[in-house]
Structure formats: C-alpha cells, structure tokens
Residue frames relative to the residue before (quaternion, step in Angstrom):
aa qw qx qy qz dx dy dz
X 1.0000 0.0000 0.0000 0.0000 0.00 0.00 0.00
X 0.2244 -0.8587 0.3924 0.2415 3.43 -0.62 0.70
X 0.8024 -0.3672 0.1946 0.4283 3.59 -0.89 0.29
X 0.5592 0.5559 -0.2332 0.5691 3.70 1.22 -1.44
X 0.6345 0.2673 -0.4120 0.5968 4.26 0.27 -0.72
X 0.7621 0.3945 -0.4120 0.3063 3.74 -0.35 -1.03
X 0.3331 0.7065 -0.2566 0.5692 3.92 1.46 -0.40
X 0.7374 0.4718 -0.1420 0.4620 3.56 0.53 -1.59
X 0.7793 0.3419 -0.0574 0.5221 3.29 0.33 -1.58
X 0.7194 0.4279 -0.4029 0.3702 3.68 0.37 -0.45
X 0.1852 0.7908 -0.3050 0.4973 3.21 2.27 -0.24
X 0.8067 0.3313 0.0287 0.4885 3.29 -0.45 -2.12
X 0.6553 0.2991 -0.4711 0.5091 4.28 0.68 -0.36
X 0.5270 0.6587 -0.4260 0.3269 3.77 0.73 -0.28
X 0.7493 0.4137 -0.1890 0.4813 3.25 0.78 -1.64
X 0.5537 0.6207 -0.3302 0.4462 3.51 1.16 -0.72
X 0.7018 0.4984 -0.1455 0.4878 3.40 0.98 -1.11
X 0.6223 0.4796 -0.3347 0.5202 3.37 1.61 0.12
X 0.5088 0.6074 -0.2964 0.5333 3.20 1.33 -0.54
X 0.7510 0.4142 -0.2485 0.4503 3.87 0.16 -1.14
X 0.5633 0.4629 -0.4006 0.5549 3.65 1.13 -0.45
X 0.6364 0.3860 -0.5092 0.4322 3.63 0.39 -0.78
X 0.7254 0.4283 -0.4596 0.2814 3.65 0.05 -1.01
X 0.4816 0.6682 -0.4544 0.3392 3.47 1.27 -1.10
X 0.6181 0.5821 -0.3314 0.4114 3.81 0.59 -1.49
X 0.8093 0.2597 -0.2732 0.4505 3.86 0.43 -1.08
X 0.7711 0.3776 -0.3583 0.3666 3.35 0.99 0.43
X 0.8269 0.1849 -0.0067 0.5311 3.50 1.32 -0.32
X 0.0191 0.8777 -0.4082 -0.2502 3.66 -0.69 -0.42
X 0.6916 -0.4357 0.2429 0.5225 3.89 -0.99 0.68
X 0.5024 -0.6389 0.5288 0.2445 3.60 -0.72 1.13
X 0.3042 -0.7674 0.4529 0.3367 3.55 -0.18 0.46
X 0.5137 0.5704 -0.3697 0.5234 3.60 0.73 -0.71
X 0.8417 0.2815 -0.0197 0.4603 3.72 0.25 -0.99
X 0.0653 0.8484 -0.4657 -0.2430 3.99 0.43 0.25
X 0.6938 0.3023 -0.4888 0.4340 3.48 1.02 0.31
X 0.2481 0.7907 -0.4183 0.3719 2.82 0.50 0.73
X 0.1134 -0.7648 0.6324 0.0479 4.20 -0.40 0.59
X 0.3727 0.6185 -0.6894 -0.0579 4.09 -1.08 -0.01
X 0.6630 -0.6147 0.4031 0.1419 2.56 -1.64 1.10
X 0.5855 -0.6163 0.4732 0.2312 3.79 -1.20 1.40
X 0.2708 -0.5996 0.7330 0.1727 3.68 -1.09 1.22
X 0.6953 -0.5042 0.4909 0.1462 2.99 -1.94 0.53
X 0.1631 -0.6628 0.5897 0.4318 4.09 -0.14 0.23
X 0.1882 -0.7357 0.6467 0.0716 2.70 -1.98 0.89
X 0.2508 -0.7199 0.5632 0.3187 4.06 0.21 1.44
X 0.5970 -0.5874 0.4169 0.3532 3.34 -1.63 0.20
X 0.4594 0.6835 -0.4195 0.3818 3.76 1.55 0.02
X 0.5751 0.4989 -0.2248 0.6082 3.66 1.52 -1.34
X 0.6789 0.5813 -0.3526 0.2771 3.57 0.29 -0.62
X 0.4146 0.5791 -0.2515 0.6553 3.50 2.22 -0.43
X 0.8120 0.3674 -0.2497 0.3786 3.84 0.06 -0.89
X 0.3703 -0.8098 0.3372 0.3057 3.62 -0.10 1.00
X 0.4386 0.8052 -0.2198 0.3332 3.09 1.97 -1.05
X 0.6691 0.5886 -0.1534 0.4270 3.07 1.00 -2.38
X 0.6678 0.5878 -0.2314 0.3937 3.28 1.22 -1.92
X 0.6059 0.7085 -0.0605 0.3566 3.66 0.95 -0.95
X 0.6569 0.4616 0.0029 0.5962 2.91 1.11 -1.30
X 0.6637 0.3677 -0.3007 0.5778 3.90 1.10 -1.12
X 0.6020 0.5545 -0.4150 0.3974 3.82 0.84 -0.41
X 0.7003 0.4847 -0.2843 0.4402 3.40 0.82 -1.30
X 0.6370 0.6049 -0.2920 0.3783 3.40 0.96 -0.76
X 0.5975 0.6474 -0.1878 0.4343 3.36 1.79 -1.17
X 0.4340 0.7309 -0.2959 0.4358 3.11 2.21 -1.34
X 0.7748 0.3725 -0.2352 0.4535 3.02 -0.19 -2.19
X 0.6193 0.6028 -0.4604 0.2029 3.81 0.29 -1.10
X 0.5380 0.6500 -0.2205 0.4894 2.91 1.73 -1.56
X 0.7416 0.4588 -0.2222 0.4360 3.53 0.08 -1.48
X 0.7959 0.3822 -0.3098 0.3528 3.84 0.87 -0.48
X 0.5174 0.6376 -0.3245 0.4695 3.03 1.76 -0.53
X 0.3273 0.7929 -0.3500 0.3765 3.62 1.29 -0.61
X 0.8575 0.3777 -0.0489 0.3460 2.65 -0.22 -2.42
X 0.5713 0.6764 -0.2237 0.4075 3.67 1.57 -1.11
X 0.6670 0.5928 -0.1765 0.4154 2.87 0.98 -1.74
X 0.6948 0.5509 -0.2126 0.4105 3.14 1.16 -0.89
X 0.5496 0.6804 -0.0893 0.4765 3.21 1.25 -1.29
X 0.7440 0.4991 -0.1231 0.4268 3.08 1.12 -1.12
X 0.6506 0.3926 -0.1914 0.6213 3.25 1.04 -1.58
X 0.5906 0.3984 -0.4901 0.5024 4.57 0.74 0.27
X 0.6542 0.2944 -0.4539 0.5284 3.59 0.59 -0.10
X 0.4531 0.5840 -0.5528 0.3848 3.62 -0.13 -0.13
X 0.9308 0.2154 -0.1610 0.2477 2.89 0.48 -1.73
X 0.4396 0.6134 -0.5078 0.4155 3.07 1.64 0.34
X 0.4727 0.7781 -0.2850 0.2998 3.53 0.90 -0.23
X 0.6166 0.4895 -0.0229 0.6162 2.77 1.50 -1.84
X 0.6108 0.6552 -0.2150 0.3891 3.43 0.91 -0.58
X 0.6768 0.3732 -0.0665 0.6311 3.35 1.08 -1.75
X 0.7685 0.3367 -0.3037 0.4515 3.86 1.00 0.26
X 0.6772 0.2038 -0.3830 0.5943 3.05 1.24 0.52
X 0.5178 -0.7667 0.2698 0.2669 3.34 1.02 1.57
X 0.4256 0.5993 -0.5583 0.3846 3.83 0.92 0.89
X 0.6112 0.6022 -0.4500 0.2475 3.89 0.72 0.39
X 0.6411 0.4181 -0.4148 0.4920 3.49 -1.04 1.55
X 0.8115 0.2560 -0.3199 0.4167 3.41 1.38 0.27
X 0.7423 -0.5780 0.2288 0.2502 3.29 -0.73 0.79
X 0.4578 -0.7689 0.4294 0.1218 3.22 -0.25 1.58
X 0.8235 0.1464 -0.2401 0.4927 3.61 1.15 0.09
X 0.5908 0.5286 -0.2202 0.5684 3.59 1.53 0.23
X 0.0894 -0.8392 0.5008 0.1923 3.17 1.07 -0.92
X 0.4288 0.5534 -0.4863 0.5228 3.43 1.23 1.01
X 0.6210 -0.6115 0.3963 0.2887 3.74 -1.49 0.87
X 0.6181 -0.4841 0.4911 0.3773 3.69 -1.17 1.14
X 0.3205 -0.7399 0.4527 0.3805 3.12 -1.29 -0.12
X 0.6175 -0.4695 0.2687 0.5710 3.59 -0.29 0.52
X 0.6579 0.5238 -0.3872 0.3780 3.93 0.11 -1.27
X 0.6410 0.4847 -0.2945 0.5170 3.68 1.04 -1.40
X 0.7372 0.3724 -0.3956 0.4017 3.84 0.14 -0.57
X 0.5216 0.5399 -0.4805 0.4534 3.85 1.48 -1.12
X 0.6405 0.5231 -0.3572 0.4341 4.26 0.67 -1.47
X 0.8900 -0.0266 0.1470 0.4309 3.87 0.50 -1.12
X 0.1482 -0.8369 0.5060 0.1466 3.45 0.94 1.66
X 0.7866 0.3863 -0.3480 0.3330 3.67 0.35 0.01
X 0.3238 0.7203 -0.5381 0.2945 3.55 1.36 0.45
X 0.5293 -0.6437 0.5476 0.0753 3.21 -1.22 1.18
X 0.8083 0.1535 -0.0832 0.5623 3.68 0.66 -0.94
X 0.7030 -0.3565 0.4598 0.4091 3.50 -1.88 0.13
X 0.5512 -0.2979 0.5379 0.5640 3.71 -1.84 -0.02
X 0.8237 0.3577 -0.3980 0.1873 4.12 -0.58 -0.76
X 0.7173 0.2826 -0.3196 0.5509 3.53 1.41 0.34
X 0.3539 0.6315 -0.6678 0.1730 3.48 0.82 0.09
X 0.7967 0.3901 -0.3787 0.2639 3.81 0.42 0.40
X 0.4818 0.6438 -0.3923 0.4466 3.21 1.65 0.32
C-alpha cells in the first residue's frame, strides 16, 4: 500500500474518530476513575417524575439504550485508535493473523479492519 492511500485513509479514521467522540458525548462520559474508559449517562430524574413509576421506567430504559449505544461506540472507538497506533508504528494494512496485506477494497469498506477479507471472521 503506498504512502498517498495510507495518507488517505488515516485521513478518513481520524475524522471518523471525531464523529464517535461526538456521539460518545450525547451518550456517555469518560469514567473518571478510568479515562479510557466510557459509562453511559443516566437520565435526570426531577423529584416530581420520581413519584410516577411510568416516568421512572422510561429514564431506566433510556439508561438501557444509552448503555447499549455507548457499547457499540466504545468499541468503534478503541478500533480506530487502534488503527491509528497501527499506521504509526507502520504495521497498518496487514493482517493481524496472516500477516499478508488487507485488501485495498476491505480497508476503502473499513479503514480500521484489523484482518484480511479471509479472517475478518476469526
């Protein structure tokens, strides 16, 4: 891969990696105890809603999904990183279990994929 694609894409995991922090923000925040670390934002609950099991219910489930998206981010987040780390200690584009080169189409689909098209499921 030459220098001009990896240039390209490390480009596109950057901006991407701006993007997942924003969402990270409306769903969660850096755990203080832990800074890589992500947990996920509870609903406020006034003390009028705090009477209405319904109200109460609803701020849990919401805590759910918050929980369940922050997940998916969290991930997301910690594969760009490392593709980051990757493209700076100049091992990005080859296959983390083959040690043969991604293929271009697989890195254009998912600049932070870690393996070739034959293990992206292992």
């Amino acid at each position: 891969m030459d220098k001009q694609n990896i240039e390209s894409l490390k480009a596109r995991i950057e901006q991407e990696l701006v993007e997942v922090i924003e969402e990270l923000k409306h769903v969660g925040r850096v755990n203080p105890d832990n800074p890589l670390d992500w947990e996920p934002l509870p609903d406020d609950v006034s003390s009028e809603e705090r009477t209405d099991p319904n109200e109460i219910a609803d701020k849990i489930e919401g805590f759910e999904t918050n929980t369940a998206v922050l997940k998916q981010l969290e991930i997301r987040f910690n594969e760009l990183k490392d593709a980051l780390t990757r493209i700076e200690k100049e091992t990005y584009g080859i296959c983390e279990i083959s040690g043969e080169p991604i293929e271009d189409d697989r890195l254009d689909a998912n600049p932070a994929a870690r393996t070739c098209k034959a293990h992206m499921n292992d």
